[in-house]
Each structure stands twice: as structure tokens, then as C-alpha cells.
N, C-alpha and C positions, 0 to 999 in steps of 0.2 A: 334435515339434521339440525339440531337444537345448536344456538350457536354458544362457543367454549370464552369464558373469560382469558382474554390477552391482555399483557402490561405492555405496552411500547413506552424504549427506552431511549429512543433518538429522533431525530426528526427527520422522515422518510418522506419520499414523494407520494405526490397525491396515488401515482398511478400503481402505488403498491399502495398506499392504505383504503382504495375505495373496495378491493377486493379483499382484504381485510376484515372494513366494517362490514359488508356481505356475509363471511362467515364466522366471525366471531365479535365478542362486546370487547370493545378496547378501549382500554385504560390508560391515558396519555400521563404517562410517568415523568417524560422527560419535561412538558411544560408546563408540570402541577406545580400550584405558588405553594402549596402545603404536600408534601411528597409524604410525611409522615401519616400524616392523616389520610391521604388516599390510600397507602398501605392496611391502615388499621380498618379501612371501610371494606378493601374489596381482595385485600392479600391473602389469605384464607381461599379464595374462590380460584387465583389466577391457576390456570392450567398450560399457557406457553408465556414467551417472553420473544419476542423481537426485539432486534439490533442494528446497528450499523456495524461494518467492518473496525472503526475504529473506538467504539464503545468498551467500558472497561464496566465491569458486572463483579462487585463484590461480592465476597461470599456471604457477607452480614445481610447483604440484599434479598439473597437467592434463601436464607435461613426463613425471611418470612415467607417464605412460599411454598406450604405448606402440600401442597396440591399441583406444585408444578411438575412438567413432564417435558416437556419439551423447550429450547432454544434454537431460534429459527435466527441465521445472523444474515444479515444485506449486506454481503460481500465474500471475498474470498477470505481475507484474513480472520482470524477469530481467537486472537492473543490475551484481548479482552477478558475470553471467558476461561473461569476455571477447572478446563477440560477437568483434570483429575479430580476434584469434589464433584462434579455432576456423572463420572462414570461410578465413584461409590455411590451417588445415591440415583441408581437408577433415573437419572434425566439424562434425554437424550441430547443430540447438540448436532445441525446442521449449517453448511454453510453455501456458496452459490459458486465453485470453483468454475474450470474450464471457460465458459461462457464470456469470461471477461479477459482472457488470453493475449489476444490477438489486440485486443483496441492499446489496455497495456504495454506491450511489446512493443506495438504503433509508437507511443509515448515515451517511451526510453529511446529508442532509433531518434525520433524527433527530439529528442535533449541531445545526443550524441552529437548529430547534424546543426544546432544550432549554437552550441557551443564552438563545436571545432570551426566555423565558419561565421559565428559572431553575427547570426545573423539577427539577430535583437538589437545588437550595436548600429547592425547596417542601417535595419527601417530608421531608428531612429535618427540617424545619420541625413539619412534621406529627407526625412517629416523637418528636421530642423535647416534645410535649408544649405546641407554642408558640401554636396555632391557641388554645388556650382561655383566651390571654391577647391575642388580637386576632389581626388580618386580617395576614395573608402582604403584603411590598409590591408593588405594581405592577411589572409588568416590560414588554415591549416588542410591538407585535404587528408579526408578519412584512407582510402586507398595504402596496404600496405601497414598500418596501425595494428598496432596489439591492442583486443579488448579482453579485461579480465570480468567473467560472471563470477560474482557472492552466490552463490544458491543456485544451484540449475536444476528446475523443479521445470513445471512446465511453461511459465513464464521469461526462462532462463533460457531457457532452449527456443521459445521463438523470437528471443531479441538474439540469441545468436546468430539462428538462421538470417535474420534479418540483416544483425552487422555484416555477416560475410556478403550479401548481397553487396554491401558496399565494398567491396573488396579488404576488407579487414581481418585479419586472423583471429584466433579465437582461443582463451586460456579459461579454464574453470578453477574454480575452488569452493567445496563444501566438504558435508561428513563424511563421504565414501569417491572414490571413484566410477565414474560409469564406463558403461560399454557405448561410447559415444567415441569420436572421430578426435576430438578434439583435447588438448591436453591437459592434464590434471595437475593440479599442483596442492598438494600438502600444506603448505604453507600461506594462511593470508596475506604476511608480511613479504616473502617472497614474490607471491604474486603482485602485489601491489608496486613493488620495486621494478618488475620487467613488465608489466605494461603500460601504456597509455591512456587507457580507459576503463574504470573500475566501476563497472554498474553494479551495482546492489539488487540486489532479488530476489534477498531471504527472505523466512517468516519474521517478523517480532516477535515480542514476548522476552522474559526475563533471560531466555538463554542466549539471546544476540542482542541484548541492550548494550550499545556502544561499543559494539562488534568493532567499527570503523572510528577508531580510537587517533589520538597525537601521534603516535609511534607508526599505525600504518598510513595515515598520510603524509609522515613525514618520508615513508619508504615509496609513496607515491610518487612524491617529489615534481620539479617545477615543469615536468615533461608531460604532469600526468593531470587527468581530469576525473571529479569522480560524479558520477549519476546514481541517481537513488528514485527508486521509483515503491518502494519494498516498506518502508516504516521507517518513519521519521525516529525512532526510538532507536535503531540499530546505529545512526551515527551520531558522534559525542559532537553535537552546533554548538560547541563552545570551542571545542577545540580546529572544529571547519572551521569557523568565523575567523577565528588565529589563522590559519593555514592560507585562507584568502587575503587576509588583511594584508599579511607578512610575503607575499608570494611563495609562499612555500609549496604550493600547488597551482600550476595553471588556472583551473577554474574548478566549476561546477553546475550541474543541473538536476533540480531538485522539483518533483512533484511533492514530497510528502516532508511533515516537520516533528520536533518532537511536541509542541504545544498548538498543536492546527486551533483554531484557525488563528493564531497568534504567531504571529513573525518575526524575531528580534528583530530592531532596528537599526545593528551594527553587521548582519546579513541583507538587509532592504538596500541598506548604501553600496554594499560588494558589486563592480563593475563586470566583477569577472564569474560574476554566478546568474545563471537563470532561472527563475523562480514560477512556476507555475503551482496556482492553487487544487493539490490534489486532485487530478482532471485525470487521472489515467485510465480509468474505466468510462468517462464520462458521453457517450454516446447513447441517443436514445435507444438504439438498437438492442446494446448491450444492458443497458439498466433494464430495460423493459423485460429480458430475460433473466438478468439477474433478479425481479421480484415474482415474477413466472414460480422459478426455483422455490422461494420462500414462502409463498400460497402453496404451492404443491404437497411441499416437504409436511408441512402444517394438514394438510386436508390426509395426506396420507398416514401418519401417524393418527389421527384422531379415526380414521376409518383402518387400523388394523392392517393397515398392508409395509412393504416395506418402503423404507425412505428413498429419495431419488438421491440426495448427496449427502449422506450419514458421514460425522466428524467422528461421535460415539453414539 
């Protein structure tokens, strides 16, 4: 098969671009010194577009592409792209959901457990020498805790599963109610005021930017902790930074930000927050599936059949 012009728009691993350049010419967009000018050379030609999960794809972008069909994204998220211009013009839009479920979920549970138990405070406790002048203090046990899910998609549901394995109760909040065990609450602000642990879960995108606002962490309050593993974009880090500075919230644990890979430096100092670099999908396991997906979804669209995980 004749291979198809691709633009990649982010920087991917090798272990997805060597299958890639295999089947198609790829056009590294995201580390051209002249981006306008690779456009004018090969933008006419391109036929898909690769992404990362937290890549953001204009539509001024997507205008010179004249001949494009497909967006293939490297992740589950895809707030990036602007689903409704690419279903009016017939481009289709895939992304690598499920697959990265579980490591995720993994990821939130391990913010939960390291917050409530301080154990970041501990090693370091330990590494500086502190243990041989007394005991570490007391920190919190999960058992018995209220945790409120943002979004119970399927990411949502296996950090639930997960909490209750620690003995943790369990409260949801999104657009509808399910037919799930667990209790529903209407209300974010509500929710946020009765439990202890506010993981985040949603999608991003402009409908839950700053979702997790002043007003609901102030309904958090100094009992409560909140986790985000979902998009750095859904919570206002200006008004966290406040919330922590001020004790207005116990703490925090945070895989994702809103300017990755840039970190205020008035969140770096927060004692009471834990910060991990975007790592929740991060297992080879999991990546290696998740670009599986991305090869696939590409090979199958350009051969006529149907997509394995179609967005539109």
C-alpha cells in the first residue's frame, strides 16, 4: 500500500513513530523551526494528523488541510480537537480509550494513599536523617472516608472500585445519574462539602474549564483533599494555590496541570500537595497499547474498514 502523508503534532515515542514511518511520510510539525513553510510545502498533501492527548489543534491549522481525513490522538483525552468542525467536514477523529483505565485509576488510588498518609513527607523524613531524632507524625487513615468522583466514566469507576477496596465510601457527581450502587449527588458544591476526597475525572475541554473553582474548594474545606488526575484545565491553580497556601484545604494530589509542562512556583513550595509529572497512563504496557490503537485506527480507515475506537 502506497504510504499516506501524516503531520505529527506532538512529540511521540519512538515506539509509535517507527510504525508510523512504516506506513505513512511524516511530517514533524511540532519540531519544524519554520512550521509555516512546512505547511505551504506539504499541507495540500496531508491525509491524517497525529496527536497527543493534550495537544490543542486549531481550526486555522486544520483549514490548511485540504485533503485531510483523519485525526488519530495518543490518548484518551481529545479536548484538543475541534470535534464539531471536523464532523461538519467529514474528518474523522479517533482516540486510544479503555486501554489506559486501569494504570490511571492505579494513579489516582496512589495520590489518595500518599496524601492521606504523607508518605512523600515520610521518605523524605527518612532520606534527611529525621527518624533518629523521633517518630514521623501521624497522618490519616483511608478506612471509613468519603470519596467524591467528578466524572464517573470508566476511569471513575475504577478508581472507585479501587477506593472502596480501601475501605472508603463512595459519592459521584456528573451529568446524569447511573444505575451504579453508589450515591449520586446533583450538586458539585454539595458534594464537595460532604466528602473528603474530591478526585477529579472529567473530560476537559471548554465545558469543565475551572470546573473546580474558589467557591467549591472552599466547600471542600480543611477536611478535604482534592485529586486530579482528569485535566489540568478543569481546576482554577490559582485559586488551588490560594486554598493550599491559606489552609483552606488539607492538601492535594495532582498528576496533570494547566500549563504542562510548566509548574507555578508558588504550587512547587505547597507542602501539602503532591505533584507528579503527568505519569498516569505512563507504563510501557499501557503506552505500547495505547499506540497499537493509533497505527490501527490509521491503517484501518485508509483500508476502508471500520475504526477500532471512533470519537466521530
Amino acid at each position: 500500500m502506497e504510504k499516506t502523508p501524516a503531520l505529527i503534532l506532538a512529540p511521540l515515542p519512538d515506539f509509535l513513530m517507527q510504525p508510523l514511518h512504516s506506513a505513512h511520510v511524516c511530517h514533524d510539525y511540532f519540531h519544524a523551526q519554520d512550521k509555516a513553510g512546512l505547511l505551504a510545502q506539504v499541507g495540500a498533501e496531508i491525509r491524517s494528523i497525529v496527536m497527543n492527548g493534550g495537544t490543542v489543534t486549531p481550526v486555522a491549522l486544520l483549514e490548511q488541510l485540504p485533503k485531510l481525513e483523519i485525526m488519530s490522538v495518543f490518548g484518551v483525552g481529545y479536548d484538543g480537537v475541534p470535534v464539531d468542525w471536523c464532523q461538519a467536514h467529514g474528518i474523522r477523529v479517533t482516540n486510544t480509550p479503555d486501554v489506559l483505565t486501569e494504570d490511571v485509576a492505579d494513579t489516582a488510588s496512589a495520590l489518595v494513599l500518599m496524601t492521606s498518609r504523607r508518605l512523600i513527607a515520610a521518605n523524605r523524613f527518612l532520606h534527611a536523617g529525621a527518624w533518629l531524632k523521633g517518630a514521623f507524625p501521624l497522618a490519616h487513615a483511608l478506612r471509613g472516608k468519603l470519596a467524591g468522583i467528578v466524572g464517573l466514566g470508566r476511569i471513575g469507576k475504577a478508581i472507585a472500585h479501587r477506593l472502596e477496596a480501601h475501605g472508603m465510601r463512595i459519592a459521584y457527581h456528573g451529568r446524569s445519574k447511573q444505575d451504579v450502587s453508589w450515591e449520586y449527588v446533583g450538586s458539585l458544591t454539595a458534594l464537595a462539602q460532604a466528602v473528603d476526597f474530591l478526585v477529579v475525572a472529567c473530560p476537559g475541554g471548554a465545558d469543565t474549564k475551572h470546573l473546580i473553582n474558589a467557591e467549591v474548594l472552599a466547600a471542600l474545606g480543611v477536611k478535604g483533599t482534592l485529586i486530579n488526575i482528569a485535566r489540568g484545565s478543569v481546576v482554577d491553580e490559582a485559586a488551588l494555590i490560594t486554598a493550599l497556601q491559606h489552609g483552606t484545604i488539607r492538601g492535594a494530589g495532582l498528576d496533570v496541570f494547566e500549563n504542562e509542562p510548566q509548574v507555578p512556583e508558588a504550587l512547587l513550595q505547597c507542602e501539602n500537595a503532591v505533584l507528579l509529572p503527568h505519569l498516569g497512563s505512563g507504563t510501557h504496557e499501557t503506552r505500547a497499547e495505547m499506540a497499537r490503537l493509533v497505527v490501527e485506527n490509521l491503517a484501518a480507515h485508509f483500508s476502508g474498514v471500520a475504526l477500532l475506537t471512533p470519537v466521530c
